[in-house]
C-alpha positions, 0 to 999 in steps of 0.5 A, spaced: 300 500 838 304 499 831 305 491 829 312 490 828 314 489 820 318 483 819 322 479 814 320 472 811 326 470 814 325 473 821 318 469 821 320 464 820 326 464 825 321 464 830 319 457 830 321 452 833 323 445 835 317 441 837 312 446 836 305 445 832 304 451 826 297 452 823 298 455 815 293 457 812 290 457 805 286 450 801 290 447 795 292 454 791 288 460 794 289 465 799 297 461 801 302 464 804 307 462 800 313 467 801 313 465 809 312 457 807 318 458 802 322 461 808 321 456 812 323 451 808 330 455 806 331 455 813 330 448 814 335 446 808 340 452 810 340 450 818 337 443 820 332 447 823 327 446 826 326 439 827 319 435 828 314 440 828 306 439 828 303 442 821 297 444 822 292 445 816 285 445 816 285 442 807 291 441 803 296 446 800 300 445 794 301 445 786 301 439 785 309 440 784 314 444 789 309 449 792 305 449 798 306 443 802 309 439 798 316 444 800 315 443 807 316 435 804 323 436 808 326 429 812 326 431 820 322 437 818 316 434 821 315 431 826 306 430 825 301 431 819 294 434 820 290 436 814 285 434 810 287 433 803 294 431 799 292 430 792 295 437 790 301 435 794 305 429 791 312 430 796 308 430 802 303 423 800 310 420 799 312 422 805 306 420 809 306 413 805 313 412 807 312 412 815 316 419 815 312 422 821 304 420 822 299 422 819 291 424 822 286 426 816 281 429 818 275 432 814 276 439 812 269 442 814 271 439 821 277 442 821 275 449 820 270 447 826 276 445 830 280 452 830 274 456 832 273 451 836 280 452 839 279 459 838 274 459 844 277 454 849 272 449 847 272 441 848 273 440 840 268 439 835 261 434 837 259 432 830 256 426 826 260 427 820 265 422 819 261 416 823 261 410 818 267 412 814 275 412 815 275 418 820 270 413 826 275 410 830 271 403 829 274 403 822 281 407 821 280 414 827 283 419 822 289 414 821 293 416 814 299 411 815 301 406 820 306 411 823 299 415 825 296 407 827 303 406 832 305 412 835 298 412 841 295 418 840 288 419 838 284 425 834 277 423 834 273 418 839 266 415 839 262 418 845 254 417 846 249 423 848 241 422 848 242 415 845 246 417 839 252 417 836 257 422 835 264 423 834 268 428 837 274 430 834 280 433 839 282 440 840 289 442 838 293 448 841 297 452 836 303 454 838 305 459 831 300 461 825 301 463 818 296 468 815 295 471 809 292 478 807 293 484 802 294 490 806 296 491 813 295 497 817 300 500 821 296 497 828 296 490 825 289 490 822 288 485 816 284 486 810 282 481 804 280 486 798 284 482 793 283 475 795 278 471 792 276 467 798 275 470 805 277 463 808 278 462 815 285 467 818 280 470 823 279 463 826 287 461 825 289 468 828 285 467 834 285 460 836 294 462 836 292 467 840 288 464 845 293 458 845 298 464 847 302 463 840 304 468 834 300 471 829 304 472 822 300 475 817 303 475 810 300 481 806 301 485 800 303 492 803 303 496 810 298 502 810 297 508 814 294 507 820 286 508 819 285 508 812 283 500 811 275 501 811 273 497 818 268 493 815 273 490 811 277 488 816 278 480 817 282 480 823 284 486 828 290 488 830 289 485 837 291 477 835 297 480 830 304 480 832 308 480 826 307 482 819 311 481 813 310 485 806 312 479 802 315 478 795 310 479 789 312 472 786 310 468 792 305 472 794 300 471 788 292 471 788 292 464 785 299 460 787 298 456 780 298 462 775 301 469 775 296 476 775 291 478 778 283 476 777 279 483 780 272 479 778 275 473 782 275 478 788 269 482 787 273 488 784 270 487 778 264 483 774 268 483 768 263 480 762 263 472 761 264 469 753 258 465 752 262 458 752 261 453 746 257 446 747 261 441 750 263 435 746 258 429 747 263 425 751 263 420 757 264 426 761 258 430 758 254 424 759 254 423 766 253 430 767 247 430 763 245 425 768 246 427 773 243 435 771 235 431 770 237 431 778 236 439 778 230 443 781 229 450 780 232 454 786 236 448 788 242 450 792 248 445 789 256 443 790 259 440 785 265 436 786 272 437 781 272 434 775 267 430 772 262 433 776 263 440 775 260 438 768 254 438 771 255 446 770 257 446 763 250 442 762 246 447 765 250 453 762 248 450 755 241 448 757 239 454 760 237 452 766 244 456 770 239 461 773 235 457 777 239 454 781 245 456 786 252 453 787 257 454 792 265 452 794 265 450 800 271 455 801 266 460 801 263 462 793 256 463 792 254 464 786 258 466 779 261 461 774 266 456 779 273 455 777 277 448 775 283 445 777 288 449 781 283 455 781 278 451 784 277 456 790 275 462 785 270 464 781 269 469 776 263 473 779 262 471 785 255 473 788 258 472 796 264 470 799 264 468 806 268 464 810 269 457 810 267 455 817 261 458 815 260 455 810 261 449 812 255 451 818 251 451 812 253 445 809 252 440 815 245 443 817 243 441 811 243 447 807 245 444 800 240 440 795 244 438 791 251 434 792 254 432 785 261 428 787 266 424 784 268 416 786 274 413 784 271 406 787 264 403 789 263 397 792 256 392 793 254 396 799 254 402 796 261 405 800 265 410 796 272 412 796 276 418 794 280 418 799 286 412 798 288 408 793 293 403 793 297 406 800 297 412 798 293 417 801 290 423 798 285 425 803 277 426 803 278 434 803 270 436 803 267 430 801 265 427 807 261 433 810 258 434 804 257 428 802 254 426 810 250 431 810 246 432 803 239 429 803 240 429 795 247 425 793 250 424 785 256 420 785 259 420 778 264 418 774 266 413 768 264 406 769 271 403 768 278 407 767 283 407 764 284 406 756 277 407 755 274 409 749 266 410 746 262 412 740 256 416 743 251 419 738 244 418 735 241 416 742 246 411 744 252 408 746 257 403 744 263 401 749 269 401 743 275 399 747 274 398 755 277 401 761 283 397 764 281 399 771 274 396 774 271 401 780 265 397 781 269 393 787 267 387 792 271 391 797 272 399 797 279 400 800 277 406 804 271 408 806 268 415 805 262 415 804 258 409 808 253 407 804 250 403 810 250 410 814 247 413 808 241 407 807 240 409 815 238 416 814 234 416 808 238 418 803 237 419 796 243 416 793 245 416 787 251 412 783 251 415 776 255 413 769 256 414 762 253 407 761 249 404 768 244 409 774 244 405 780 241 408 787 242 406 794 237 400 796 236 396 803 240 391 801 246 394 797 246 399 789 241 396 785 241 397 778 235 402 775 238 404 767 243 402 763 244 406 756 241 405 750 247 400 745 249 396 751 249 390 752 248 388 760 251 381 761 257 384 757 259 390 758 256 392 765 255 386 770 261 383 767 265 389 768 264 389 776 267 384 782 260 384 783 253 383 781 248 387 783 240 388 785 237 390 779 231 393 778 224 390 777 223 396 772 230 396 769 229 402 764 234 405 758 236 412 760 233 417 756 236 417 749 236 425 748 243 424 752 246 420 748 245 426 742 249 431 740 244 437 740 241 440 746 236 436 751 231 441 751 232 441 759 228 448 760 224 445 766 225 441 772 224 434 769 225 427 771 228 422 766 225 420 761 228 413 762 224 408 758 222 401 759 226 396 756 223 392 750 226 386 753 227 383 758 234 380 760 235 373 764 239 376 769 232 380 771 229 373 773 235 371 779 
């Protein structure tokens, strides 16, 4: 059988009004690009199609025209299903404005929901999202009120031996775009310069078993047998079409040109040794949060500040004993950053997203450390919405749901705030504008009273205050050396929290600009504080 070669515009021809289009890859990596783009040519050129379904398990985009955020186009889409928006600013518009409904679905649960589809299964049965958004006892995965209004469900409660879980409903797929490097003349695909193995098995096979069409993108068409067969990611069986895509939309990270072999195993290119972070906010809660590491742990880290919890291990020289991974299916090496964030240099392994989040939702991770943009008494969090718009929880419920240890870290305040950080303390020199401690989350995406539930270890840390997750909500457990805790924590929250009996200093090495001495698994080493405030007595 020879797989038939087509254009990007011959591919994206064939999708028509009504249907529902899975596209693979997660905010720049492993993006079908040159397909996206011709859909959208052909939209603008010919009005069609018209209300399709797009179907993605995280969120595609540059956070400028690419990715999703092409496919933003007014009777284009008629239905949304994804995981994360916050790369695709034109999309969140669009679904902000009630342009089409919306369902935002956690990413782990999503990878699972394909391969599921894939084998004819009656969805995914899981207990990730009860509590949260996604539970159709707060908001059923809703990401706008056109979702809210248009009657249909994604996810329902059901009970099985006296619990609760969520099951989440399977969707057919009617078309899919794939990407890969090379293509054989049979249709077999192989991943050699990808820097993920992502989840094309499971998308392809789940539009073939719904009787639907697999379009794969690649880099070039090869002889017939010359791809080595371990190497091959979906065979030629679930493959209808292939399209040799052009280089510019075809890059192995859609953020930059050029091509990384040390991302894709090609290649272990030697890492500079990189110079100490600056001791600021950012590199204090890292600090933090990095006495919360113990040897041979296996950790996920969150984007932004909870990725310098890898900076301070790197310069500790504590990196070695433990494991990271990416919930795209990295293990080991150095995690990128930003718009690269599902590539690393060096990886050790590299497996498929679903498997990975099998691993996750079994409790194979020690360690989460994430961010939080609101916190409220209860000890929710919300990463997922803010002032109407949305931007999705990606990974974060999973990951967050289902790891015993969890660290959420971020400034304590935002917005305009400035500090002076040295000689063991820290002084707040201008305060942030924006208060994150709220009597109220605007969404809930990580419950804390599920979290209370199961046992967790629960952690909320700043540059300025630890509090940990109590019986009857956070309770304050250290506060920095050089602030005043009237002042510039509990008049800074909407509310008042518990306070530990034992209220302690955070350890002053982190508040110095030298090493720590962080060679060892270690507790902080808070310290009692000298006196004793008169909140302490309420």
């Amino acid at each position: 059988m020879t797989t038939k070669v087509i254009t990007a515009g011959e591919a994206a021809a064939m999708v028509q009004d009504g249907q529902t289009l899975g596209i693979q890859g997660i905010i720049c990596t492993s993006v079908a690009e040159d397909l996206i783009e011709a859909l959208a040519q052909r939209f603008r050129r010919t009005g069609a199609p018209k209300n399709i379904t797009i179907f993605t398990e995280s969120g595609i985009g540059d956070g400028a025209g690419r990715g999703l955020n092409a496919l933003a186009l007014e009777g284009l889409i008629g239905e949304l299903h994804c995981a994360h928006l916050g790369t695709a600013p034109a999309m969140a518009a669009a679904v902000a404005g009630n342009t089409f409904p919306a369902f935002i679905v956690p990413q782990g649960v999503n990878a699972q929901l394909v391969r599921a589809v894939a084998g004819h299964k009656p969805g995914v049965i899981t207990t990730v999202g009860l509590g949260t958004y996604a539970d159709p006892r707060v908001e059923a995965c809703h990401g706008n009120q056109a979702a809210r209004d248009c009657g249909k469900a994604v996810v329902e409660l059901i009970e099985l031996g006296g619990e609760e879980y969520l099951r989440y409903l399977p969707r057919e797929i009617d078309i899919c775009f794939v990407r890969a490097t090379s293509a054989d003349e049979a249709g077999n695909l192989s991943i050699e310069k990808e820097s993920i193995r992502f989840d094309q098995l499971e998308m392809a096979t789940a539009t073939h078993n719904s009787g639907g069409i697999v379009i794969a993108q690649v880099e070039r068409v090869v002889e017939r047998g010359t791809l080595n067969p371990h190497g091959v990611v979906i065979p030629g069986l679930l493959v209808d079409y292939v399209v040799a895509a052009d280089p510019s939309r075809h890059r192995q990270c859609m953020a930059e040109d050029g091509y990384h072999p040390e991302w894709s195993g090609e290649a272990r290119l030697p890492l500079a040794v990189a110079e100490p972070a600056p001791l600021t906010a950012r590199k204090v809660c890292g600090r933090r949060a990095a006495f919360l590491l113990k040897d041979g742990y296996h950790v996920n880290l969150g984007i932004g500040i909870p990725d310098s919890v890898s900076d301070v291990a790197a310069e500790e020289g504590v990196s070695g004993a433990i494991s990271m991974s990416v919930e795209a299916g990295i293990y080991g090496g150095v995690p990128m950053g930003g718009l690269k964030i599902c590539s690393a240099h060096n990886p050790e392994c590299i497996i498929s997203q679903v498997a990975t989040f099998d691993i996750y939702d079994g409790g194979g991770i020690d360690l989460a450390v994430l961010g939080a943009a609101e916190i409220d008494r209860e000890g929710n969090v919300n990463v997922s919405k803010f002032a109407g718009r949305v931007v999705g929880p990606g990974g974060f419920i999973n990951i967050s749901q289902s790891t015993q240890t969890v660290a959420f870290v971020g400034t304590f305040t935002a917005g305009g705030n400035r500090y002076e950080i040295g000689g063991g303390e820290l002084k707040i020199a201008q305060e942030g504008r924006n208060i994150k401690f709220k009597n109220k989350v605007e969404q809930i995406t990580f419950s804390g009273e599920y979290a209370a539930r199961g046992g967790k270890d629960v952690y909320y840390i700043t540059e300025r205050a630890v509090f940990k997750l109590a019986a009857g909500g956070i309770m304050l457990t250290e506060i920095a050396p050089g602030v005043d805790l009237e002042r510039d924590i509990l008049a800074q929250m909407e509310f008042e929290p518990l306070i530990a009996a034992d209220l302690r200093l955070m350890d002053s090495r982190i508040f110095m600009d030298a090493p720590m001495g962080l060679t060892r698994a270690e507790p902080p080493a808070a310290v009692e504080r000298e006196e004793e405030h008169e909140c302490l007595k309420l």
